[in-house]
C-alpha positions as CSV (number, residue, x, y, z in Angstrom):
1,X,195.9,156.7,107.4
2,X,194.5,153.2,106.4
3,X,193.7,153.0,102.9
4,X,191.8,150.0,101.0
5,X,191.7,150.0,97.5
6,X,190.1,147.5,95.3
7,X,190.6,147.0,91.7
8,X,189.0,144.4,89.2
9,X,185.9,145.4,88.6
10,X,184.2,145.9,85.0
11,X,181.8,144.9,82.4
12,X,181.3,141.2,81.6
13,X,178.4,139.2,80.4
14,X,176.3,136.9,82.4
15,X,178.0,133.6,83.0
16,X,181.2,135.4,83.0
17,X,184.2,136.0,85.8
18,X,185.8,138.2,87.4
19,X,188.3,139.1,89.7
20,X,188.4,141.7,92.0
21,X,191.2,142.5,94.5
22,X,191.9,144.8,98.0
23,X,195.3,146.0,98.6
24,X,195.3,147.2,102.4
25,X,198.2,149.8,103.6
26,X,198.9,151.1,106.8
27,X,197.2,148.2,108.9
28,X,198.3,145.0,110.3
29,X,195.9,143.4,107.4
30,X,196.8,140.0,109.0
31,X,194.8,140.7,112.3
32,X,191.7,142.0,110.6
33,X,188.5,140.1,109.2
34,X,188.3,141.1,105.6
35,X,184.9,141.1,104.1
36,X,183.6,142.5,100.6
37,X,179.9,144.2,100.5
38,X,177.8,145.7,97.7
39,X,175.4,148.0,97.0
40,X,173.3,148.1,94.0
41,X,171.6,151.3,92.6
42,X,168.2,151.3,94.9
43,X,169.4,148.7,97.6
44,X,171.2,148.7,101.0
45,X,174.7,147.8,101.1
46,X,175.0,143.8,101.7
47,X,177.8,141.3,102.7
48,X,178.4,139.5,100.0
49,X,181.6,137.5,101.8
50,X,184.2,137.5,104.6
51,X,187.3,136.3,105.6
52,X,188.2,135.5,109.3
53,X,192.0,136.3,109.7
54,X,192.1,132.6,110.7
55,X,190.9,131.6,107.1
56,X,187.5,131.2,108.0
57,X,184.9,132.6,105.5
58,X,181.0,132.9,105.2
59,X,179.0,133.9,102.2
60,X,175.6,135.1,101.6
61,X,173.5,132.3,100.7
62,X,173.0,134.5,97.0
63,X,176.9,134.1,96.4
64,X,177.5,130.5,97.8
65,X,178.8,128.3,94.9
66,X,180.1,131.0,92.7
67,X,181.9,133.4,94.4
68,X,185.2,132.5,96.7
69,X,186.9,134.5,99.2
70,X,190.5,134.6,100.0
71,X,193.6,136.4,101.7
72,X,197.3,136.9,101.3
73,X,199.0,137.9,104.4
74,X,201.9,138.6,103.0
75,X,200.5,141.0,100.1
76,X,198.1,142.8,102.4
77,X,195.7,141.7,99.9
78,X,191.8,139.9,99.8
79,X,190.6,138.8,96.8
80,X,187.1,137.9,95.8
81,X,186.9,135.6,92.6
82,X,183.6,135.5,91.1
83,X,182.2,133.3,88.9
84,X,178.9,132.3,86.8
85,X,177.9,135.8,87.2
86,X,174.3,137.1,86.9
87,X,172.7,140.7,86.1
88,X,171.3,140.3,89.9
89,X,175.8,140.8,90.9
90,X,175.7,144.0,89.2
91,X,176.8,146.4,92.3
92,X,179.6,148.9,93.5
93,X,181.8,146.3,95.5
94,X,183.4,147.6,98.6
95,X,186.0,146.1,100.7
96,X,186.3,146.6,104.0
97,X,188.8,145.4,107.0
98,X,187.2,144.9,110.9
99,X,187.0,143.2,113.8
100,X,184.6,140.1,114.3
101,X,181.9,140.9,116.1
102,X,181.5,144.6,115.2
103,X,181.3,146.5,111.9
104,X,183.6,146.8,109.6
105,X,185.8,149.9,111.0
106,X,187.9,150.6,107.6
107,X,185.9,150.8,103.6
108,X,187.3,150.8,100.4
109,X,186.3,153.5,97.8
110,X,184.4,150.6,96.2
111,X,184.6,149.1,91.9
112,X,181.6,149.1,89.9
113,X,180.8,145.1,88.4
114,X,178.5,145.4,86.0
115,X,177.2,142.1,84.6
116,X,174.8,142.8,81.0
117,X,174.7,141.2,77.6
C-alpha cells in the first residue's frame, strides 16, 4: 500500500519559515508529479505547488516568491520550504503523488501550519 507522510509542520509567527517534508513508500516516487495542497478551516482544498518528475514546478500565484518546491529521487522525498509566512498560510498541508493531467491518485494524512503571533 502506498503511503505519504509528511512531517514539518507547526506553529511559527508571521514572517517566519518552515519546512515541511513527504516521504513516499511503496511507489516508484520518481515517475510521479508531486504536488502539496491545503485546506484551511472553511475553504476548499487548494494547490499550493507541484513538482513535475522532470523538475518542473508551478505555484499558486498566492505562494510564488515565498514558497519553493523540490524532490529527491533518491529519498523518495518532496519538500516544500516556506518562507515569509502570513496568517493567510495557516492550513492542514497535504501531499499528494499523481499523474499530470489527472488528479492526484495517492494523499498524505496532511500537517497542520499554523502561522499566529
Amino acid at each position: 500500500q502506498v503511503q505519504l507522510v509528511e512531517s514539518g509542520g507547526g506553529l511559527v509567527q508571521p514572517g517566519g519559515s518552515l519546512r515541511l517534508s513527504c516521504a513516499a513508500a511503496r511507489i516508484t516516487f520518481s515517475i510521479y508529479v508531486m504536488a502539496w495542497y491545503r485546506q484551511a478551516p472553511g475553504k476548499q482544498r487548494e494547490l499550493v505547488a507541484a513538482i513535475g518528475n522532470g523538475g518542473s514546478t508551478n505555484y499558486a500565484d498566492s505562494v510564488k516568491g515565498r514558497f519553493t518546491i523540490s524532490r529527491d529521487n533518491g529519498k523518495n522525498t518532496v519538500y516544500l520550504q516556506m518562507n515569509s509566512l502570513e496568517p493567510e498560510d495557516t492550513a492542514v498541508y497535504y501531499c499528494s503523488a499523481g499523474v499530470s493531467g489527472r488528479p492526484p491518485a495517492y494523499w498524505g494524512q496532511g500537517t497542520q501550519v499554523t502561522v499566529s503571533s
